[in-house]
Structures are given as C-alpha cells and as structure tokens.
N, C-alpha and C positions, 0 to 999 in steps of 0.2 A: 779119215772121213770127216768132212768140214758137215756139221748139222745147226741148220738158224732158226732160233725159236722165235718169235714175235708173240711179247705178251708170259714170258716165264712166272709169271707170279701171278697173275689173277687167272683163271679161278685157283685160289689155292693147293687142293689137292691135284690139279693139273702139275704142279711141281713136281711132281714124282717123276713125269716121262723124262725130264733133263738131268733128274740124277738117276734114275737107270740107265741113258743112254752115255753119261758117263763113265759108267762103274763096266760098259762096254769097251771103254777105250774112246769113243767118238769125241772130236771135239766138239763141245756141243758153245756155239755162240747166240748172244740173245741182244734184243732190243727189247726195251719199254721203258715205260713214263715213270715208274717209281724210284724211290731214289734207292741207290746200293744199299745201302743200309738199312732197309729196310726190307730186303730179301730174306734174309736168314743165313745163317752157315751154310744149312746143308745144301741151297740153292749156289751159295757161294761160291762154293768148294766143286759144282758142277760146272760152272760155266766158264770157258775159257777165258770168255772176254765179254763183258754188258754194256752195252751203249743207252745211254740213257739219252732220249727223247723229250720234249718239251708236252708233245702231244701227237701220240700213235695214232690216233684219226687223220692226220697230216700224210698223205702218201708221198710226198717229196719231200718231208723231212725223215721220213722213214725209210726212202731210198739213199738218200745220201749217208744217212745211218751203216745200210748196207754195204754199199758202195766204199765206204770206208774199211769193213770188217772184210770186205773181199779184197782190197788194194792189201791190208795187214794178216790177212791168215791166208788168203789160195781161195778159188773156185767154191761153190757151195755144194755140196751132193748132193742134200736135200732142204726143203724149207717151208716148216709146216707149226700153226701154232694149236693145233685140236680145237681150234674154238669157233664158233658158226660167225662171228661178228669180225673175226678177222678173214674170213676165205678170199675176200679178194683183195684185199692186201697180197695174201700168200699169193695167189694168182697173180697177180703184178708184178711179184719179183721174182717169182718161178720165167716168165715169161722174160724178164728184163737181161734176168741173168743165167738164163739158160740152163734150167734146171728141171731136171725128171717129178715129175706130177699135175693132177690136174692143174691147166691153163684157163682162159675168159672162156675158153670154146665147151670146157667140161662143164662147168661152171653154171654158164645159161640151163643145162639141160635139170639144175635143182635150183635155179633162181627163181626161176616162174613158176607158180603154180600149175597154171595152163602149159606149159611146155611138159612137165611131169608127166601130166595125164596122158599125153601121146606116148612117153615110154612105158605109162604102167599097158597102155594098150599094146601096144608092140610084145609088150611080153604077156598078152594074152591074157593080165589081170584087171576084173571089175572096177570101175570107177564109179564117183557119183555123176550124176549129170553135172556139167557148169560151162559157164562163159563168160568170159572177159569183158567188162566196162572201163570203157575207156571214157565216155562224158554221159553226162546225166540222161540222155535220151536213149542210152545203152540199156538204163535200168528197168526201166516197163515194158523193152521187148524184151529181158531176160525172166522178169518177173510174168508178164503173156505169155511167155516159150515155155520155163519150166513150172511156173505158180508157184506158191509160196506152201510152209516157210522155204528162206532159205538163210546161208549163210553167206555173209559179204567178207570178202580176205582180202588185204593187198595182195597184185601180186607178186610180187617181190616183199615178202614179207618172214618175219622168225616168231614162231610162239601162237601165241593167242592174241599179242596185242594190236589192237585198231583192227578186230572182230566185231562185225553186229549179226547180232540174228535181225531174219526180217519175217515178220507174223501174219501183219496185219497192215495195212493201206499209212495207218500213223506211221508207223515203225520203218516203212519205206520210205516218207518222206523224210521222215528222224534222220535217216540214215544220210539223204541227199545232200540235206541241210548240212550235216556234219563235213559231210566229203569235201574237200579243197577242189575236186575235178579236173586234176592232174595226176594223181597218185590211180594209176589204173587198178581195178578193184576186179578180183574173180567173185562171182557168184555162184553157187552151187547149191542144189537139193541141201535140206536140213536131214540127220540122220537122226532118226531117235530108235530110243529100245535096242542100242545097241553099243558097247563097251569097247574102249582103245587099247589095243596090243600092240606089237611091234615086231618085229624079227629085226636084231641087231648084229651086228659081229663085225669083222675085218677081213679083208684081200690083202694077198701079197702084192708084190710088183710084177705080177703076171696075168691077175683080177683072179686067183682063184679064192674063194673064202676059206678061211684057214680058223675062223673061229664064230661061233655064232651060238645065239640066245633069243630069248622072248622076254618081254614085258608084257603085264597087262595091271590096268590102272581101275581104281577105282572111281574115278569123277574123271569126264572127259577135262583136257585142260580148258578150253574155254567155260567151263561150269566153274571152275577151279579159279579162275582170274574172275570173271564177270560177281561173282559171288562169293568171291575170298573162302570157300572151301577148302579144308584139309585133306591135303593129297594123301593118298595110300597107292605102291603100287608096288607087286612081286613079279622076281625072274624066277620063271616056270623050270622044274626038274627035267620036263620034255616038252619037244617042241610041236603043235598040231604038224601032222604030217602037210593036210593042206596049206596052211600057214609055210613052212619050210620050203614047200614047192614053188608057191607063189614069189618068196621070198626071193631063193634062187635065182628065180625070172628075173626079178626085178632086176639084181648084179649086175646079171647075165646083158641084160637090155640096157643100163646105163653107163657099162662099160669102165668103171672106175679100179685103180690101181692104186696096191698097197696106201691104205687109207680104211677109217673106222664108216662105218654104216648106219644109219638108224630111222627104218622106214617103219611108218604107220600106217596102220589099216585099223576099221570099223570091222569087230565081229559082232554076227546076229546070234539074234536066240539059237537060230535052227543053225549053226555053223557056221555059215557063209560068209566070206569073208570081201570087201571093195577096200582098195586104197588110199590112202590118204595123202602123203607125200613124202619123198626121198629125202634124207638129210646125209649130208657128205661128212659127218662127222660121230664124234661118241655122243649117247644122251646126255644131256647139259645134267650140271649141280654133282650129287655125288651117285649117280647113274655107276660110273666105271666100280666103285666103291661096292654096289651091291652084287654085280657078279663078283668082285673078288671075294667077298665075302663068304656067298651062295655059294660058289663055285669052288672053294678052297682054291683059288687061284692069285694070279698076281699080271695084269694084264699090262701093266707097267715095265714090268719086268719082259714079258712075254712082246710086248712092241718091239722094246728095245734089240730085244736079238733077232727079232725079223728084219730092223735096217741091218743088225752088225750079217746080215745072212746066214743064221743059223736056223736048225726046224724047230717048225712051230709045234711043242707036246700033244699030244692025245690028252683029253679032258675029259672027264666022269663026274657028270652033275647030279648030285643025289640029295637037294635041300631045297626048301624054297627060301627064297631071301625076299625080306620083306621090308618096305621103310613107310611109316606116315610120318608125316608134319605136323605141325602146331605151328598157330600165329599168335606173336604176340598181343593183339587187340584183344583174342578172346579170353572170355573167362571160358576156364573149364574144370570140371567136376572132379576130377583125379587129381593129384599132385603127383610130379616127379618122383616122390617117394615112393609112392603108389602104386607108379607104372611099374618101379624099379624092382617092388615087392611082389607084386604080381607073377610078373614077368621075366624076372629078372633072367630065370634061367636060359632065355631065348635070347637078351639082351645082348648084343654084341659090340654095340657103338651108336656114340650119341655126340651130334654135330650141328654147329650154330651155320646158317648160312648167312652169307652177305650177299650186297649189292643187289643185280639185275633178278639171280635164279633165287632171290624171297619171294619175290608176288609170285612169282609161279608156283615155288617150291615148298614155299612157308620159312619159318625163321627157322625150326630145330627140326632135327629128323631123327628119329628112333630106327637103328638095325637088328634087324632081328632075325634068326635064322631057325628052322624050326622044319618038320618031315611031314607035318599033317596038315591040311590043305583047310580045315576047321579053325585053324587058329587065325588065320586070314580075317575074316570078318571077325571072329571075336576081340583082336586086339586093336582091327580099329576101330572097333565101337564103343570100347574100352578107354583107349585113348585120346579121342577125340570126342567124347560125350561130354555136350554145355553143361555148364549149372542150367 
C-alpha cells in the first residue's frame, strides 16, 4: 500500500501518523519544503522516499513532485496530509491521480462557511443566522436584516483570523474600510453567554465513526486571537448526549469517509446547543495529544491500522484532559516551578509551539490529566494569573 504524506514534518507531532503507518508495513512517501536533514531519524527511517520541494504552496510543483513518486513507486492508495492548509492540495492529487478520498466536490461542502449552514440544516441542527457579502452594499442589508452585533468571517476562511466583530455604526464602517471587497465575507448574529465545544472523532472508509470525543474551551477562539488570551481547554470523560446526537447528524449529513472530524458548536447556559462549522480534519496544535493523553490512547497508532484494515478498539474514557497556554509577552505571577510544585501531580507534559497554531494556541502548553471537574478552573486560574 503506497500512502503520500504532503507536509510530514510540520506540525511536528503530526510525525507520528507516518511512523505508525510505517511500523504498519505501508509504504509511506512524502513531499515537503524542508530539507532531509532536518527531518529526524525517526521521520527518516518512516518514509520510503521524500521529495523535497522548493515551495509546497506551488501546486505544480507539487504535482510533479507526485507524478514523480508514482512513475518510481506504483499507484497511490491513499493521500492525505492531516492538516486544514493543505486539503486542497490533497484534493488535487486525490483527483489528478485517482485516488479514494475527499475530491474539490467534498471539499466545497467545509470551504464555505455558508455552504456548512445548509448541511448543519439538513441534518436538522440550529445555526446562527448569517449571510454572505459579497460587495459593500451586501453589508447594510445584512446589518438591516439581522442587526447588530454581529460577526464578519471570510468565507472561505481557517481559525479566527480576518474576524471583526461589528457593534456599533463605527465598527461597521471599520470593518468596510478594511475589507478589499473581493474576499466574500459571511456575516452572522454575534453569540454571547455562551461557550465552544466540539464533538470530534473519525470515520472509516464507509463514514461510520469509529471514534469520537468533545472539547470545550475556555475563551471562544476569536477572544483568544483579538486579545491574546490564554487558551484552556478539556476533553470531557462524557459526551452531552445532545451534543453526540447533533454530532452524528452532522457526519451523517456531510457524508465524509475515513478522515478525522472537528466540528463546533456554541453551547448556552440552559443547554442548547447551534453550530458553528465542520472541519474535515483533527483539532490543530497538539489537540490529537490531549485525547491520547485523557484517553489513555494512541490515536496514531489507532489511524494507522484503520488504513492497514484492522478494527478500530473499544475505548473507556475515565479522565479529563486538560491543556492551557502561556504567551510569551506576558508577565505572569507563577513560575514554571511553581506550576510544577503545585501541580505537578497532574502534570503530564509540557510543550513549546511553533509557527501558525501560537497566536491561537499560545507558545507553551501544560497537560494535565486529573478525575475532578474542580481542578479545571482552578488550574487555569492558577496558571495564567498576571502579575
């Protein structure tokens, strides 16, 4: 089994899937921009064969990359890199070269924001209100139709960034002023008083889900970006039953195959639960990291033999798993020894980020795994307290 990774080295602990898919048997071949030597062993010692690229943003030098690894190894079976900034790359060469997984056509249905919203409907789950702007005159009937606040997204967009809130009459035209007035922009109700979770997990190559989980976060991410807040956020021992329902639906309705999941929703005080958007992949940073953790699992490992087609284990989640951040910028009240002393007993793992997932994620993150639901807010009040 030929398997093409795009991107084996950044994010880091994404490394894992190509040497577990190794230690499978699969051959697993890779492109990206970094140089071999800078891989590591154990990345090394995974990959049959790495094509190093000038620049993986280049989707023609990327295919010819390909095109190369297929003339020299056989056919691909599969070709997938876990990571949201490459999907349609992957899309391109799933398509080019004839290969099982989502295509441009899956694709569309998590590119757009506004496309989402039709499937969380179809599957019968709440949405906010919203509508697409396309040129500046879109924006004051959206603003007349729903009122304010609300929040402006690309639609076709990842994360939090190039998010405005809009409040007030300035803030709308702030926003106008900023806008290029090409980059089509979803609008939608603002949601306040109400906290982000998730229902996460994986489908086979039949779409049944064969593993699944929850987040819930302390700071929505865009409070998180717009104001450099320190993330905190735990995978729940169980899942709300509603939550898991809705969840379902959502699969169910966007139809995806053997592939990681990671859909958001807004939960209220009183329960209820609207959508936020489908992600065709695992949570970014070291997300995969906290269920293995939480979970006494190895999700790595547990991929890897869903390509080789072996079953996916029964799983017993009896812990919460918890990670905050720290940014570098701030001064804060604890020290590292501190937290260590404190804490330590729950400490499990302590991890620098790089690159893209710091503004979101923060530079360091604390693992910690612990039975009582108390320690949650204790330790990130703890940890993240300024001078």
């Amino acid at each position: 089994m030929n398997y093409l990774v795009l991107s084996p080295y950044y994010p880091e602990n994404f490394q894992q899937f190509s040497i577990e898919l190794a230690k499978k048997g699969i051959t697993v071949l890779a492109i990206g921009q970094e140089p071999y030597e800078q891989l590591g062993a154990d990345l090394q010692a995974a990959l049959t064969e790495y094509f190093r690229v000038e620049d993986l943003e280049n989707l023609d030098e990327v295919k010819r990359a390909a095109a190369f690894l297929f003339y020299k190894h056989g056919p691909f079976d599969r070709i997938e890199s876990q990571n949201e900034h490459w999907l349609e790359h992957d899309a391109a060469l799933r398509e080019q070269f004839n290969v099982f997984g989502m295509g441009y056509k899956h694709l569309k249905k998590t590119k757009f924001k506004s496309k989402m919203k039709k499937y969380f409907k179809k599957a019968g789950i709440p949405v906010v209100p919203g509508k697409v702007a396309e040129e500046l005159k879109d924006v004051e009937k959206i603003v007349k139709k729903i009122g304010l606040p609300l929040i402006a997204k690309p639609d076709s967009g990842v994360g939090a960034s190039g998010v405005f809130k809009l409040t007030d009459e300035a803030s709308v035209e702030a926003f106008k002023e900023a806008w290029d007035g090409e980059t089509p922009y979803f609008l939608e109700a603002f949601v306040d008083k109400a906290v982000v979770c998730t229902y996460d997990g994986l489908v086979d190559r039949d779409g049944n889900i064969i593993y699944e989980t929850s987040l819930t976060y302390n700071n929505t991410p865009f409070d998180m970006v717009q104001h450099q807040l320190d993330m905190g956020y735990y995978a729940e021992k169980e899942i709300d039953p509603v939550l898991r329902d809705y969840g379902r639906a959502a699969v169910k309705a966007f139809g995806m195959k053997e592939r990681f999941f990671h859909i958001e929703f807004f939960r209220y005080e009183d329960g209820s639960y609207v959508a936020i958007e489908y992600n065709n992949r695992a949570a970014g940073g070291y997300t995969v990291d906290v269920y293995n953790h939480g979970h006494r699992i190895n999700l790595f490992h547990d991929y890897a033999a869903m390509i080789a087609g072996e079953t996916f284990p029964e799983r017993d989640f009896s812990q919460y798993s918890f990670v905050v951040s720290r940014r570098h910028q701030t001064s804060y009240r604890y020290s590292d020894e501190e937290i260590k002393a404190k804490y330590g007993q729950y400490l499990i793992d302590q991890k620098d980020l790089k690159g893209a997932f710091s503004e979101l994620l923060g530079d360091v993150n604390y693992f910690f795994v612990f039975d009582e639901t108390e320690l949650i807010d204790e330790i990130y009040s703890f940890v993240t307290e300024n001078q």
